[in-house]
C-alpha positions in Angstrom: -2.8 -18.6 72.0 0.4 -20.6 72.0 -0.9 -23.5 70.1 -2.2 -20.7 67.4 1.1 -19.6 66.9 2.5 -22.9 66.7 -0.1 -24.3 64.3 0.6 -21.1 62.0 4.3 -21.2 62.3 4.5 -24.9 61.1 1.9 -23.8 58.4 4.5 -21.5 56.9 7.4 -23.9 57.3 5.5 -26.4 55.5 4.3 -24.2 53.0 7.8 -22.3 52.2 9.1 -26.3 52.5 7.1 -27.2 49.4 7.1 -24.1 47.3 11.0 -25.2 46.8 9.7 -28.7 45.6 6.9 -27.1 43.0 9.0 -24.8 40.9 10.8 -26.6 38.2 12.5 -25.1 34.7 12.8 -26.6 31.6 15.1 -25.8 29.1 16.1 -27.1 25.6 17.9 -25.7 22.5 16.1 -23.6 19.7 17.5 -24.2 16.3 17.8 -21.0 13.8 14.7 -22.4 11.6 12.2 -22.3 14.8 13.5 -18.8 15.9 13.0 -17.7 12.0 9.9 -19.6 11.4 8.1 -17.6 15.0 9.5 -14.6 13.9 7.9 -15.1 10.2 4.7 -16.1 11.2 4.0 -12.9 13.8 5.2 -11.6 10.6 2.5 -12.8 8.6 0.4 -12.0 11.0 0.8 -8.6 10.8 0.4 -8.2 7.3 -2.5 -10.0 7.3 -4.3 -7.3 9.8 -3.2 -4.8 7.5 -3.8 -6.2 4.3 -7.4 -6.4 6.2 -7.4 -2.7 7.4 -6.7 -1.8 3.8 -9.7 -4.0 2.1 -12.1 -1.1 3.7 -13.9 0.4 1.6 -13.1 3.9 3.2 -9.1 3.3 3.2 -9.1 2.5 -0.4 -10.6 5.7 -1.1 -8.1 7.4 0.6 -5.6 5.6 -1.2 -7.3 6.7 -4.4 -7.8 10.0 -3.2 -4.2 10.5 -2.6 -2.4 9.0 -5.6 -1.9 5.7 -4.5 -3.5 2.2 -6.0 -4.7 -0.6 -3.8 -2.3 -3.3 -5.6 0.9 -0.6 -4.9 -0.2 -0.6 -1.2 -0.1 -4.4 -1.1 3.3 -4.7 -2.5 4.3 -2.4 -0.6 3.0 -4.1 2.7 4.4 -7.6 0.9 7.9 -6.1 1.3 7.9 -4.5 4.8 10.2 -6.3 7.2 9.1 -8.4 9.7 9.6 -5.2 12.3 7.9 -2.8 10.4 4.9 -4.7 9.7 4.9 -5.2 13.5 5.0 -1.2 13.6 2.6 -0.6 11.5 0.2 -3.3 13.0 0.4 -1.6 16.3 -0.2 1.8 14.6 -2.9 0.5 12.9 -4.3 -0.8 15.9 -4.4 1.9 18.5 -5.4 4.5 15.4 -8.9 6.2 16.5 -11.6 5.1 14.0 -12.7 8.8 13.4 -15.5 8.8 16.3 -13.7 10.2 18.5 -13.9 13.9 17.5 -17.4 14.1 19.6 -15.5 13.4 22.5 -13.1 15.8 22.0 -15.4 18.8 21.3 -17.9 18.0 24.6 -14.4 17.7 26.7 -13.2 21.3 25.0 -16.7 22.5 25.8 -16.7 20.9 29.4 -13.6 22.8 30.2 -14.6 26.0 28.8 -17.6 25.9 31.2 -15.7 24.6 34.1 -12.9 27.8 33.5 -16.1 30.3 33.2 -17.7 29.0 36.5 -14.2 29.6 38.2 -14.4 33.0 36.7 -11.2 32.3 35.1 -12.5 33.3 31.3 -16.4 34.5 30.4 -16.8 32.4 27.0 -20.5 31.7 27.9 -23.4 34.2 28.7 -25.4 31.9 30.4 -22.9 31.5 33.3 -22.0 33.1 36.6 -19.0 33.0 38.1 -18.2 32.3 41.7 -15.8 35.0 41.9 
């Protein structure tokens, strides 16, 4: 048992020991035309997952529908700043695609049930309540 505890103690020694020797940081200067040349390519980046949201078919016929030309929409993404294309990318990507509204309905008619069961609300005929 002794010998256990031995063997295990030196184990951590050693290994806290050598975690010291592993870690090592590097660190060197970043002139302003690297900073602005990362910061302009996420920015192109993001423009160009717009620019690709707004070739659907579907978007440019809400466009249309509201007033607004395809090229206007480009320019218009041409000029946003570096942030808000960033923004809008984001948006863009965590929008729901339009499927979701099945969900939604069977949750609102899941609950609905589930409050008639508990007697809270009669909405349905066809269910009993526990109360």
């Amino acid at each position: 048992m002794l010998a256990r505890k031995t063997f295990i103690a030196t184990s951590l020694a050693l290994s806290i020991g050598f975690v010291g020797i592993t870690q090592s940081a590097q660190a060197a200067m970043i002139g302003v035309e690297q900073l602005n040349q990362g910061a302009t390519s996420a920015g192109d980046a993001n423009r160009a997952r717009i620019l690709e949201t707004l070739s659907r078919a579907d978007v440019v016929a809400e466009l249309e529908r509201q007033g607004v030309s395809p090229e206007q929409a480009r320019e218009r993404i041409a000029a946003l700043s570096d942030k808000d294309a960033a923004l809008l990318a984001e948006k863009a990507a965590k929008a729901p695609a339009g499927g979701d509204i099945v969900g939604a309905v069977l949750l609102v008619f899941f609950v609905l049930l589930l409050t008639d069961i508990l007697g809270l609300t009669k909405i349905f005929p066809f269910t009993r309540s526990i109360r």
